[in-house]
VEXDREN-2710 file (C-alpha; in Angstrom, 1 decimal):
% VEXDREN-2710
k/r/px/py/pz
1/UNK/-98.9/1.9/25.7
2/UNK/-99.9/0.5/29.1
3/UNK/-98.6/-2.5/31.3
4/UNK/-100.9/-4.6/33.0
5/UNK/-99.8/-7.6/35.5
6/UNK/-101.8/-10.8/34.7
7/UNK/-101.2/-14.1/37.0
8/UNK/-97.9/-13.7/37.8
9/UNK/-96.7/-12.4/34.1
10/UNK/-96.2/-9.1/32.8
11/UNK/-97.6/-7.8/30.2
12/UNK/-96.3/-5.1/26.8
13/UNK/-99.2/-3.6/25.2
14/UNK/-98.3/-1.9/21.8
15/UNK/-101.0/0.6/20.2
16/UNK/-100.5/1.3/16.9
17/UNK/-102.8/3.6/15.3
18/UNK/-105.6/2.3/12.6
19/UNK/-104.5/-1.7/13.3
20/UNK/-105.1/-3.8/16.2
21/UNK/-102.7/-3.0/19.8
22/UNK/-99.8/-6.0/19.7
23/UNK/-99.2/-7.4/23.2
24/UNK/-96.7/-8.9/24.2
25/UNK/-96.4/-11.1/28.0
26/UNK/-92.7/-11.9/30.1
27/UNK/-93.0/-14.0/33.1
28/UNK/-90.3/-13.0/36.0
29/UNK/-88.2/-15.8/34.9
30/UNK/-87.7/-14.0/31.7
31/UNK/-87.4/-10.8/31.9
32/UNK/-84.4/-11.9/35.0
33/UNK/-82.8/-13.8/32.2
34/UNK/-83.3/-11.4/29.4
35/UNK/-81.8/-8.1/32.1
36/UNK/-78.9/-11.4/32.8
37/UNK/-78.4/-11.7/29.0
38/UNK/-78.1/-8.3/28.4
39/UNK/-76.0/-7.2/31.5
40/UNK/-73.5/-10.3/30.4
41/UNK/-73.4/-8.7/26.9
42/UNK/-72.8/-5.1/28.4
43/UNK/-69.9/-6.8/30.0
44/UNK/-68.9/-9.1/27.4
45/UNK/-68.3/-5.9/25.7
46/UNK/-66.9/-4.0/27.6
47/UNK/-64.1/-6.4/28.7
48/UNK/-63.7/-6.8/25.1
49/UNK/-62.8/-3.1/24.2
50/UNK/-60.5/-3.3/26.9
51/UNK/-58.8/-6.0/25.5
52/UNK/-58.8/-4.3/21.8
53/UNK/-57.1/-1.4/23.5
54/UNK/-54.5/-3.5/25.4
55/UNK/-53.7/-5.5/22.0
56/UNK/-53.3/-1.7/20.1
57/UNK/-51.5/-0.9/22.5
58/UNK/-48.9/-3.6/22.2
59/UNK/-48.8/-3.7/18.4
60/UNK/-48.5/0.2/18.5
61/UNK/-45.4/-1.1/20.8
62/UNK/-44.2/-3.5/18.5
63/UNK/-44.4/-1.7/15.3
64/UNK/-42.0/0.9/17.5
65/UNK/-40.1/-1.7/18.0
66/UNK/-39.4/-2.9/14.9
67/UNK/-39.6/0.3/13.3
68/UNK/-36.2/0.6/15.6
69/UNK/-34.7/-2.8/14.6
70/UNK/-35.1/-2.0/11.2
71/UNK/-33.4/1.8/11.2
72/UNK/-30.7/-0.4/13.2
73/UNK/-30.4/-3.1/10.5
74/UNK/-30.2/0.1/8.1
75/UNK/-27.2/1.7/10.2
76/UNK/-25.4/-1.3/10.2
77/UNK/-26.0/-2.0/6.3
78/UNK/-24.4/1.2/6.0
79/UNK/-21.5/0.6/8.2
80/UNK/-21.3/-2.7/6.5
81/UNK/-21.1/-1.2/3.5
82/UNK/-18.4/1.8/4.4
83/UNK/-16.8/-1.1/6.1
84/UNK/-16.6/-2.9/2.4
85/UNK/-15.6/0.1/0.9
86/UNK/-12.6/1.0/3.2
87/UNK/-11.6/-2.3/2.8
88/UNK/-12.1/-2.8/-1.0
89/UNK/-9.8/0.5/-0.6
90/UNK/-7.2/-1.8/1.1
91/UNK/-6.9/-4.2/-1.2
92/UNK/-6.4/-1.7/-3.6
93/UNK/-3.7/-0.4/-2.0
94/UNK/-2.6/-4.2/-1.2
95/UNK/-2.5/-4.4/-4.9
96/UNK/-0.3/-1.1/-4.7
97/UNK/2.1/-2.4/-2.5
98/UNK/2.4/-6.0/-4.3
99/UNK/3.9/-4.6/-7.4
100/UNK/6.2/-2.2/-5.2
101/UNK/7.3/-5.5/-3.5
102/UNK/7.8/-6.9/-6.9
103/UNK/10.0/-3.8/-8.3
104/UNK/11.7/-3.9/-5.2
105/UNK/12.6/-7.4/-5.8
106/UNK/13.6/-7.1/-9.0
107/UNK/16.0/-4.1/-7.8
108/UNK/17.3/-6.6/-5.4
109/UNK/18.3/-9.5/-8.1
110/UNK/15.4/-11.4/-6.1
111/UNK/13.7/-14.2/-8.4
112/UNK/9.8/-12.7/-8.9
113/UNK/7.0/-15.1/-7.9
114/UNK/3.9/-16.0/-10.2
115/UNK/0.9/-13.5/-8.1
116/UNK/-1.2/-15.1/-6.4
117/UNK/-4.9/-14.3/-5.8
118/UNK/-6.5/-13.3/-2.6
119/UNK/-8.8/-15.7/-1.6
120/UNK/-12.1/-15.7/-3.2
121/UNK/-10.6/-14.5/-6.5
122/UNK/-9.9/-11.0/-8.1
123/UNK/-11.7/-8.2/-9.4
124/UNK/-15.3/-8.5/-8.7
125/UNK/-14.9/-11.9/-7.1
126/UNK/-12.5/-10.2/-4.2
127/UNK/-15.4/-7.9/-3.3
128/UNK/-18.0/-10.8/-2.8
129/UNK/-17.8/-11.1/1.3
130/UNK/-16.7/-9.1/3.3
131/UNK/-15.5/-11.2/6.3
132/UNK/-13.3/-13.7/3.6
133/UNK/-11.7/-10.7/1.9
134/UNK/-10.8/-9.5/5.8
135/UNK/-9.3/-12.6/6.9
136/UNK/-7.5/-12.9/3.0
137/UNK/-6.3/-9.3/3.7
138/UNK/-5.0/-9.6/6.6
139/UNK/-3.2/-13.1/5.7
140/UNK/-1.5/-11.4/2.6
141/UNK/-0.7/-8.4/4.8
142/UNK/1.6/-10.5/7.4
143/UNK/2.7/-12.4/4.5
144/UNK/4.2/-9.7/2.9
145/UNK/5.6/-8.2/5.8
146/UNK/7.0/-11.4/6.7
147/UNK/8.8/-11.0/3.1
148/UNK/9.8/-7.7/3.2
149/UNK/11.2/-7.9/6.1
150/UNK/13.2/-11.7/6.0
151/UNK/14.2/-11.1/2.2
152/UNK/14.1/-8.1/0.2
153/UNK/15.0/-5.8/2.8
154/UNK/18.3/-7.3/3.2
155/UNK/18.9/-8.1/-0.5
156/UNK/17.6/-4.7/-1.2
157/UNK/19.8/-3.0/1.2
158/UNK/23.1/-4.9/-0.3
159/UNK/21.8/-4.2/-3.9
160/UNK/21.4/-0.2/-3.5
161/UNK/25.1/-0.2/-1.2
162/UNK/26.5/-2.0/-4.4
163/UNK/24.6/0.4/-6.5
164/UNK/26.2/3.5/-4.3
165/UNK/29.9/2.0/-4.2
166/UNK/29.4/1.4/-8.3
167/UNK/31.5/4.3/-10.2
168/UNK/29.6/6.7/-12.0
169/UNK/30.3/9.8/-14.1
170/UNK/33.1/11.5/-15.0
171/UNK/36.5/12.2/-12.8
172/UNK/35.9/15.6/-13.6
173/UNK/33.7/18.7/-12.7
174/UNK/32.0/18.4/-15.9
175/UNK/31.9/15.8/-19.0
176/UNK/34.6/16.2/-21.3
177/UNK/35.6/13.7/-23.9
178/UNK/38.3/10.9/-24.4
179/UNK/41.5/11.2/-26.4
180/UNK/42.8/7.6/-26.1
181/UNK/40.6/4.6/-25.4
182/UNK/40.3/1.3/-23.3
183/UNK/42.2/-1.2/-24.9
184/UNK/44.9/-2.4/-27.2
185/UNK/46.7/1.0/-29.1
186/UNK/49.6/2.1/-30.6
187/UNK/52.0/3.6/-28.4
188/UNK/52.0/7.1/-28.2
189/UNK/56.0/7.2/-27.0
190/UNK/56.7/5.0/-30.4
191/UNK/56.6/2.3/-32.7
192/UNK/54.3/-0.7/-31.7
193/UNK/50.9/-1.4/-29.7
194/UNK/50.2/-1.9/-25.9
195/UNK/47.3/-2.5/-23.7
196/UNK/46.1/0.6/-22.2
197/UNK/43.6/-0.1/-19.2
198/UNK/41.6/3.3/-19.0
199/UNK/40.9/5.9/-21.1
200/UNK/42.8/9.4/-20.9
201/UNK/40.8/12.6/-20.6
202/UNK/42.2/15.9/-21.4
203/UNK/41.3/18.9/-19.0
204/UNK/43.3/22.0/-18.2
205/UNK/46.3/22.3/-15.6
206/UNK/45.1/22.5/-12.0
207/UNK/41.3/21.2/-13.0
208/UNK/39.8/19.0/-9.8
209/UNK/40.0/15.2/-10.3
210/UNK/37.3/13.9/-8.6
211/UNK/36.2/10.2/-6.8
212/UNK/33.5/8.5/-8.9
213/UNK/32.2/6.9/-6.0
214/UNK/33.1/6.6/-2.4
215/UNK/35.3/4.4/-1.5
216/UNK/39.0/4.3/1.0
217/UNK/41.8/5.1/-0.5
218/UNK/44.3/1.8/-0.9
219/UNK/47.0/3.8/-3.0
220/UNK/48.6/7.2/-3.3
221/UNK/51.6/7.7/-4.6
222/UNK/54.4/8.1/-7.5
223/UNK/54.8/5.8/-10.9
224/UNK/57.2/6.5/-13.5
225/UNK/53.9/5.5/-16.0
226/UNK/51.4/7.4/-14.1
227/UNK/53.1/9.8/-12.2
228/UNK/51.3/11.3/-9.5
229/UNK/48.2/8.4/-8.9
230/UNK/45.8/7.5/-6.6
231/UNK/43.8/4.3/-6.3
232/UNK/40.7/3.9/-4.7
233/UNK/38.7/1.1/-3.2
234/UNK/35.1/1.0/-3.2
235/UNK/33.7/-2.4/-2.1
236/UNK/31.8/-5.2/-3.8
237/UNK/34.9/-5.5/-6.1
238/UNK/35.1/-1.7/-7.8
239/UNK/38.5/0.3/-7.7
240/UNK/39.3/3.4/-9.4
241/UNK/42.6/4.5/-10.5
242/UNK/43.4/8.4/-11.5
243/UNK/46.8/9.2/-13.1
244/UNK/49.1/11.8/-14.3
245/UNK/47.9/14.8/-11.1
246/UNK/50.2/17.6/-10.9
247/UNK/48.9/17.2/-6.9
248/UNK/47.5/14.9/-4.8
249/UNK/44.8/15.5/-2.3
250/UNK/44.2/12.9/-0.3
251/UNK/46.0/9.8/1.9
252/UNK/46.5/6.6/1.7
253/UNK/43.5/5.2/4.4
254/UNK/41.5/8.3/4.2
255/UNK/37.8/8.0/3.6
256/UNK/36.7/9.8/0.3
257/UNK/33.2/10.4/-1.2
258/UNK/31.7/10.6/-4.3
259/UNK/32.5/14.0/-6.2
260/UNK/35.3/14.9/-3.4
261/UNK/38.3/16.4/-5.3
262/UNK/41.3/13.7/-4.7
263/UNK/43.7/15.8/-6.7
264/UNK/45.0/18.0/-9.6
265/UNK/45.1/17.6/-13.5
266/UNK/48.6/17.4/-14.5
267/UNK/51.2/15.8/-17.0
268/UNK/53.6/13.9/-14.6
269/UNK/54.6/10.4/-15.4
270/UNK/54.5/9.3/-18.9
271/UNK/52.1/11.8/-20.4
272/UNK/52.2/14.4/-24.0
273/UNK/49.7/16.2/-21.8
274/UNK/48.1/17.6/-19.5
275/UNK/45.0/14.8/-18.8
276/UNK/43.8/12.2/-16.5
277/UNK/44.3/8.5/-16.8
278/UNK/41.2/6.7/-15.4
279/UNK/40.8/3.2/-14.8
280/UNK/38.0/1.3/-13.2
281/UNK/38.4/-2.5/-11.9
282/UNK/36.0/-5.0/-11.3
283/UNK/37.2/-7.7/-9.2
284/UNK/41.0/-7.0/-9.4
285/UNK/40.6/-7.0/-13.6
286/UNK/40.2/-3.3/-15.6
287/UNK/37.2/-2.8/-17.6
288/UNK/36.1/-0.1/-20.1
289/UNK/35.3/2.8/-17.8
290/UNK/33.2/4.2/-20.9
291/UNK/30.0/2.2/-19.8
292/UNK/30.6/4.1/-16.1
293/UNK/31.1/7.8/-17.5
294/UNK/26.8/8.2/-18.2
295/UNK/25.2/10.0/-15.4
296/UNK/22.3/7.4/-15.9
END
């Protein structure tokens, strides 16, 4: 191969072997705009590598970045959803504490409402968003609170001091059983009938008679019926009366309780025996003391 410079142009002989040379001529012109063309395409390259790198370089970036946002949308799916479960936990509880609230009301004498569902329904419906069964939550919550507090509590809280002034069990230190009952009877001291308002219960000399509930005694004393008696006072309407002691325990104002011994099993008064007479009274009239005598 040789180059040979012919009026101003240069010339690009080619030998090949066994076939005629191939030449090839470039004026200056040329071969400036061809070493242009090929220096701007060296660059045009180059500058475009360097802009492939930069661009990798940012989506290497932002597929950290969202790599990140979505671990953090992952977290807080599962925060969401221990967040759903706590509070699907809640409204069980809620559920809990509505038929507590209901019991309680019916151990008050309180009328029950119809239940009312959360908002956004029961069962599965009450676990369909969590921000609605929130707010419902916390609306039943205060409602029930408000409840508690401005109506059962207090009816409640008369109900069980009525239940604790009601008599209950026997007079005794253990059950024994009844030799004359409430009501009309013949006369044990002769010939026709008479109203008796208690029932008599035969126990040894000197056994404990005992309050059926607590109460203030309003009587203590001497009756040519019931001998040796003492009548008690226990609020919302109940009085006890116990008859026939060979002793009495106890003063007329003194506070007693329930299962305190108020005297002593005797035969004074009109009695064939030793036994106590017991009455109970609901709102100044006697009732049969039989329904109070369970332990129930």
């Amino acid at each position: 191969m040789a180059r040979h410079r012919v009026s101003g142009r240069y010339h690009l002989v080619l030998l090949r072997p066994g076939r005629p040379s191939l030449t090839l001529a470039f004026s200056r012109l040329g071969l400036l705009a061809g070493g242009l063309a090929l220096l701007l395409l060296f660059l045009g390259g180059f500058l475009a590598y360097e802009r492939y790198q930069r661009l990798e370089a940012e989506l290497s970036k932002l597929k950290e970045a969202n790599a990140a946002l979505v671990a953090a949308l992952s977290r807080e799916s599962e925060r969401r959803e221990e967040m759903r479960q706590e509070l699907m936990g809640l409204l069980d509880e809620l559920e809990s504490l509505e038929k507590n609230l209901t019991e309680l009301r019916r151990r008050a004498g309180l009328a029950v409402p119809e239940e009312e569902p959360l908002e956004g329904g029961q069962g599965a419906g009450r676990r369909a968003e969590f921000d609605e069964l929130a707010a419902a939550l916390s609306l039943r919550l205060a409602e029930l609170s408000r409840e508690l507090e401005a109506e059962v509590a207090p009816a409640l809280t008369l109900r069980l001091a009525e239940e604790a002034a009601r008599p209950l069990g026997w007079p005794l230190p253990a059950p024994s059983y009844i030799s004359s009952g409430f009501g009309v009877r013949r006369s044990p001291f002769g010939r026709g009938y008479e109203f008796h308002d208690g029932v008599d219960i035969p126990a040894y000399y000197g056994t404990e008679v005992r309050a059926t509930a607590p109460g203030v005694v309003i009587e203590a004393g001497w009756s040519p019926v019931l001998g040796r008696y003492v009548r008690l006072d226990h609020g919302f309407g109940f009085e006890t009366l116990y008859g026939h002691m060979a002793r009495i325990l106890v003063e007329e104002g003194e506070r007693v309780e329930r299962g305190q011994a108020i005297g002593y099993v005797g035969s004074t008064g009109r009695s064939t025996g030793p036994h106590v007479h017991y009455s109970v009274f609901k709102d100044k009239k006697a009732v049969d003391p039989r329904s109070f005598l369970s332990l129930r």
